[in-house]
One Martini backbone bead per residue (centre of mass of N, CA, C, O) as a GRO file, in nm:
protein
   77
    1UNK     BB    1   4.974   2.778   0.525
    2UNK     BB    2   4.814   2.687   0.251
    3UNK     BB    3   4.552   2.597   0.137
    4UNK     BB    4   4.353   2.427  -0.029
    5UNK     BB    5   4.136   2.623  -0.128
    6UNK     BB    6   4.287   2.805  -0.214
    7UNK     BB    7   4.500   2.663  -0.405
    8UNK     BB    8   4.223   2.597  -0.621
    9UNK     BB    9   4.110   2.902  -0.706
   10UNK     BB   10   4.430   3.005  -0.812
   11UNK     BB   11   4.370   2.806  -1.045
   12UNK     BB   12   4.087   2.816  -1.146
   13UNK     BB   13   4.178   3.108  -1.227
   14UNK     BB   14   4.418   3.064  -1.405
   15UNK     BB   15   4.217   2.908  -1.631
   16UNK     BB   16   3.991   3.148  -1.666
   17UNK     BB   17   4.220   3.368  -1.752
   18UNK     BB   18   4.326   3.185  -2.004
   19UNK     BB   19   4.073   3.133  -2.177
   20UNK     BB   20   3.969   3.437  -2.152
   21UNK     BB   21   4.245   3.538  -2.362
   22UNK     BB   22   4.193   3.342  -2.570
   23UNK     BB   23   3.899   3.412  -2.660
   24UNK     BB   24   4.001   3.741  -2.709
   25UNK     BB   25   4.159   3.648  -2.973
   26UNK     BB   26   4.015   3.448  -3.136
   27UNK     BB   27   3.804   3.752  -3.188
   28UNK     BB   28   3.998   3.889  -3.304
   29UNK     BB   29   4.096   4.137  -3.588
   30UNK     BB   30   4.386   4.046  -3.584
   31UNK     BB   31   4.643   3.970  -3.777
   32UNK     BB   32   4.893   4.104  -3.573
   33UNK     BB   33   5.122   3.985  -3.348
   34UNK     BB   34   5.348   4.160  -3.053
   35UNK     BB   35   5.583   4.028  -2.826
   36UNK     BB   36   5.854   4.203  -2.713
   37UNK     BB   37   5.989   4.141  -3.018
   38UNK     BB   38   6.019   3.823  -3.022
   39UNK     BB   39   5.670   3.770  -3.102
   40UNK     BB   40   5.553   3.668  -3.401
   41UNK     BB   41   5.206   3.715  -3.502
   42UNK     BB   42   5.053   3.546  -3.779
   43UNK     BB   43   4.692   3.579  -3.940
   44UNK     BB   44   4.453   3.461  -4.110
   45UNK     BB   45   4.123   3.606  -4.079
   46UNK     BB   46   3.944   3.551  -4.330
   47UNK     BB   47   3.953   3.223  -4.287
   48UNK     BB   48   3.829   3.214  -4.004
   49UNK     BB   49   3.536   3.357  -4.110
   50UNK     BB   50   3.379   3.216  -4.270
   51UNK     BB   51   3.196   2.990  -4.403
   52UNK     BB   52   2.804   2.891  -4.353
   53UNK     BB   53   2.681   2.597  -4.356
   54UNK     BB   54   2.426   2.429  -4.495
   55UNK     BB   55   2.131   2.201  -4.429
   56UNK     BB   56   1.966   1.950  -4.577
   57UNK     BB   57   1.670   1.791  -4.563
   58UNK     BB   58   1.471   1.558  -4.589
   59UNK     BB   59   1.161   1.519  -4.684
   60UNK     BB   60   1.101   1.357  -4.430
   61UNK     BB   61   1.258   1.542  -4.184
   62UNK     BB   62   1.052   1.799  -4.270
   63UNK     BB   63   0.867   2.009  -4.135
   64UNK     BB   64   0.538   2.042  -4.087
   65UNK     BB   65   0.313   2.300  -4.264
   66UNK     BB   66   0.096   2.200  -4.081
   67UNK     BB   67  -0.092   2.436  -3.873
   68UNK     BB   68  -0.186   2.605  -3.623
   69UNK     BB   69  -0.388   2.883  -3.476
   70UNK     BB   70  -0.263   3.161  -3.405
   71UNK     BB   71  -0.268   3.439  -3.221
   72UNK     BB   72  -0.150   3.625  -3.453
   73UNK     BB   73  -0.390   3.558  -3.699
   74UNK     BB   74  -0.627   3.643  -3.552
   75UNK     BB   75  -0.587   3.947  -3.467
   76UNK     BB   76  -0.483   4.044  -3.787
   77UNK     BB   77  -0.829   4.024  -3.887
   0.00000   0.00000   0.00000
C-alpha cells in the first residue's frame, strides 16, 4: 500500500501545480483562451493590469527631511 509521507507530498505536489499554473494564467496576457473547443474563456485583460494608486500620508506623519551626512555626499566632494 501507498505510505502516508508518499500519499502527501502527491497531494501537496498537485495543489503546488495547480497554484503554479494559476499563477501563470493570471499574469498571462491572453485575452481569449480555449481548451478542447468546449471551453471558451474570454477576459479584459486591460482592466486587469489597472492602475497604481498612491497614498499620501498626512504631515505629521511623513518622514523628516533632516539626514545626517552620508559616505556617498562626503566621497563626491
Amino acid at each position: 500500500m501507498l505510505s502516508e509521507v508518499f500519499l502527501s507530498f502527491v497531494v501537496s505536489s498537485g495543489i503546488a501545480c495547480i497554484l503554479a499554473l494559476g499563477q501563470y494564467i493570471f499574469k498571462s496576457k491572453c485575452d481569449e483562451v480555449k481548451i478542447c473547443g468546449c471551453v471558451k474563456i474570454h477576459r479584459r485583460v486591460d482592466l486587469e493590469g489597472g492602475e497604481t494608486s498612491t497614498i499620501e500620508l498626512p504631515s505629521t506623519l511623513q518622514p523628516k527631511q533632516k539626514r545626517a551626512l552620508s559616505l556617498d555626499s562626503i566621497i563626491k566632494k
